[in-house]
C-alpha positions in Angstrom: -75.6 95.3 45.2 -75.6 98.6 46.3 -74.1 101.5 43.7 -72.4 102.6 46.9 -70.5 99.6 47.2 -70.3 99.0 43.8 -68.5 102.7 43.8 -66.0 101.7 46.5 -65.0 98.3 44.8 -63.9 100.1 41.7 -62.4 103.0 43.2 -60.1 100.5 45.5 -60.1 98.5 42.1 -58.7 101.7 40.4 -56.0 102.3 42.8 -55.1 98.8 43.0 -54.3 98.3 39.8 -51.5 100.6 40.2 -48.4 98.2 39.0 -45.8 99.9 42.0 -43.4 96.7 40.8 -42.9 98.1 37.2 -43.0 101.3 38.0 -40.2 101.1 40.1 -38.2 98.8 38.1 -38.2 101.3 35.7 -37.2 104.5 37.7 -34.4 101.8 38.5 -33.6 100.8 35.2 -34.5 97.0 36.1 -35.5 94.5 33.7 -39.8 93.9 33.9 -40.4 91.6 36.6 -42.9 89.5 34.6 -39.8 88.3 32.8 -37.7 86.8 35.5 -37.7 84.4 38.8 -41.3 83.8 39.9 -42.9 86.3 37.3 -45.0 88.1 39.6 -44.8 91.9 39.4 -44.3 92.4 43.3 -41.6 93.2 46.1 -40.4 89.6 46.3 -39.8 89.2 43.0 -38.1 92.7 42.3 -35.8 92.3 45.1 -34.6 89.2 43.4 -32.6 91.8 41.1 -30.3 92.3 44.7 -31.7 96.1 44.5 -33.1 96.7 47.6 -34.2 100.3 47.0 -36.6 99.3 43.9 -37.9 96.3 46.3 -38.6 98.7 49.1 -40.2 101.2 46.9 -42.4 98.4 45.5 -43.6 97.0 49.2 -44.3 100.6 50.1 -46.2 101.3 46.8 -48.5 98.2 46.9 -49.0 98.5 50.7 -49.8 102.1 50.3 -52.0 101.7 47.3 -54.3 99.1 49.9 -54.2 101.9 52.9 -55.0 104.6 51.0 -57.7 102.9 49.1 -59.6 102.2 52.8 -58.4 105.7 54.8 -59.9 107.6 51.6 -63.1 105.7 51.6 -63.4 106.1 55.5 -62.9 109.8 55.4 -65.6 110.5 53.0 -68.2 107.8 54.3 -67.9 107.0 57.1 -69.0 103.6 56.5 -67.0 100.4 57.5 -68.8 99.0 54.8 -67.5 100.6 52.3 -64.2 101.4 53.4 -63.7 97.2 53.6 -65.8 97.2 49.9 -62.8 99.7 49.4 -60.1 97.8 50.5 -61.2 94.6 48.5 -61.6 96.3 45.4 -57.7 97.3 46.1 -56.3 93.7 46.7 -58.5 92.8 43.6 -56.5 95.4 41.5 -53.5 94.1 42.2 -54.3 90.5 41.6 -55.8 91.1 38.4 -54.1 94.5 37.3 -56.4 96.2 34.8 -52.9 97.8 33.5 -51.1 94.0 33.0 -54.0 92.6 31.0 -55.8 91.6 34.6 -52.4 89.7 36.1 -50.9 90.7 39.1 -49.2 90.0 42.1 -50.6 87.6 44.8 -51.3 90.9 46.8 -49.2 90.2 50.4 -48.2 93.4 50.5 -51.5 95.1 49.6 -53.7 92.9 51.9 -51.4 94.3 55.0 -51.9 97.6 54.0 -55.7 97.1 54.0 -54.9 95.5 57.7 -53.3 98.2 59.2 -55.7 101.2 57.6 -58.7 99.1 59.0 -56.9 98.3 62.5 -53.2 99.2 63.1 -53.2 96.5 65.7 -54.7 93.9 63.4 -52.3 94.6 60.6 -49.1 94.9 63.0 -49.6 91.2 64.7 -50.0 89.9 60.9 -47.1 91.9 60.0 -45.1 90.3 63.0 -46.4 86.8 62.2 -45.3 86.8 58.9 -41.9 88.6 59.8 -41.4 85.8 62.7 -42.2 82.8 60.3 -39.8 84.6 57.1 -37.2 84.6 59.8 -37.0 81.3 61.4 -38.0 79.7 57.9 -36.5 81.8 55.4 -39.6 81.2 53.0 -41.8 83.9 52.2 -44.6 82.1 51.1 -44.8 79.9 54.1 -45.1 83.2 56.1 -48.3 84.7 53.9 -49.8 81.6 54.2 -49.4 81.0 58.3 -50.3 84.8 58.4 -53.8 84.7 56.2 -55.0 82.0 58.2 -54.5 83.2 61.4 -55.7 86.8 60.5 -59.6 86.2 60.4 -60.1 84.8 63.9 -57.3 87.8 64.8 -59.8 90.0 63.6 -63.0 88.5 65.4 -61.3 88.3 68.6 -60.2 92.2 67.9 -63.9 92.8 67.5 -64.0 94.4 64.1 -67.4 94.8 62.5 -68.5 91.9 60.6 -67.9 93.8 56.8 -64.3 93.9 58.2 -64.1 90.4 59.6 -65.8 89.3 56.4 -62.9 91.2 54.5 -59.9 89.7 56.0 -61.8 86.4 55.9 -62.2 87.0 51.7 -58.6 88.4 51.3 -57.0 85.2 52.9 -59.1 83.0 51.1 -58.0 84.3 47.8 -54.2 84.3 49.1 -54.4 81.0 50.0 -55.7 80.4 46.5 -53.0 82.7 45.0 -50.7 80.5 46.7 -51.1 77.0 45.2 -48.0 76.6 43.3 -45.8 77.7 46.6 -48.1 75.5 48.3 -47.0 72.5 46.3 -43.4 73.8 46.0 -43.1 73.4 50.4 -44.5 70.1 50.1 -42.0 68.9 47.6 -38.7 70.9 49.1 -38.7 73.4 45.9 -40.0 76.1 47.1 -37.2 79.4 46.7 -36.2 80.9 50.3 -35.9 84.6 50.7 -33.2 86.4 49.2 -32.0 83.7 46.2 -31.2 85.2 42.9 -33.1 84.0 40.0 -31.5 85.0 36.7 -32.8 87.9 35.0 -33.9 88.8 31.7 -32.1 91.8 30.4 -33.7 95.3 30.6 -34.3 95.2 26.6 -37.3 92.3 27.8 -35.3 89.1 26.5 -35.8 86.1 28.2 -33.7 85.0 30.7 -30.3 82.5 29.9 -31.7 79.8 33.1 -34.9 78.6 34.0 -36.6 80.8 36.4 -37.1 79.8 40.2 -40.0 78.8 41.3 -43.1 81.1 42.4 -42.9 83.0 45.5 -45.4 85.4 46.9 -45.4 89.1 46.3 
């Protein structure tokens, strides 16, 4: 492996690993959301507290964190290949935080930020797939998953370069994977739909009173 690549991985790595979910539950004085619902530290899962602000803040944060990872590595290389080395190392981060002990999130949000730094286009029509699928189906999972599959063939018929088309091939595979529990919660009518409540632990880090929900994506 080139020490180029191997540079970009852990600088998206780096940024990546950025925990936006537990960063804004704290400005908000939220409960750690590793404690409660599906116990993924991501924007579904915070804006199962019904705050809205510290949600947002998170999808921004971890969308932001994949951009910026790709857009910085673009600006000073110049090389596709290493801006998508970039961007992987970015969704990595947040999948297997260096700062949570190397959990994460399943990394929705920071795989379309990657997306729409690499091609706006690109990243918009998987933004409007998922958003049309959430909508009708009121499942968040189901709309990663319809969206990660249909994004690699997006991107070959958008004529990206094959490190990029290789990328968004890699990043839904691991989605996909990410996804298995929500995957077996669809098939047996389980699976949480956007906007339910789980309960909440209380912002000392108890556990929660009820069982928690199960998984969705974040």
């Amino acid at each position: 492996m080139s020490w180029h690549i191997l540079f970009a991985l852990l600088f998206g790595y780096a940024l990546g690993s950025v925990p936006f979910a537990l960063i804004a539950s704290k400005l908000f004085g939220l409960p750690d959301p590793r404690t409660f619902g599906s116990k993924n530290p991501g924007a579904t899962n915070v804006l199962r507290t019904g705050h809205k602000g510290a949600a947002l803040l998170t999808l921004i944060g971890d969308a932001g964190k994949g951009a910026a990872a790709v857009l910085i590595a673009q600006a000073v290389t110049q090389s596709p290949a290493l801006a998508a080395a970039a961007g992987l190392g970015a969704f990595l981060g947040h999948v297997f935080s260096f700062f949570l002990r190397f959990q994460g999130g399943k990394g929705v949000a920071t795989a379309l930020g990657v997306l729409l730094a690499i091609q706006p286009l690109l990243g918009l029509i998987a933004a409007l797939i998922w958003l049309t699928v959430a909508a009708v189906s009121r499942y968040s999972s189901l709309a990663a998953l319809i969206a990660a599959l249909l994004t690699p063939p997006l991107a070959w018929l958008l004529n990206r370069t094959p490190a990029e088309v290789a990328l968004v091939t890699v990043l839904a595979a691991i989605l996909i994977a990410r996804h298995h529990q929500n995957i077996r919660n669809l098939l047996q009518g389980t699976e949480s739909k956007i906007g339910a409540k789980a309960a909440t632990a209380s912002a000392d880090g108890s556990s929660p009173d009820n069982p928690a929900s199960p998984e969705n994506p974040t």
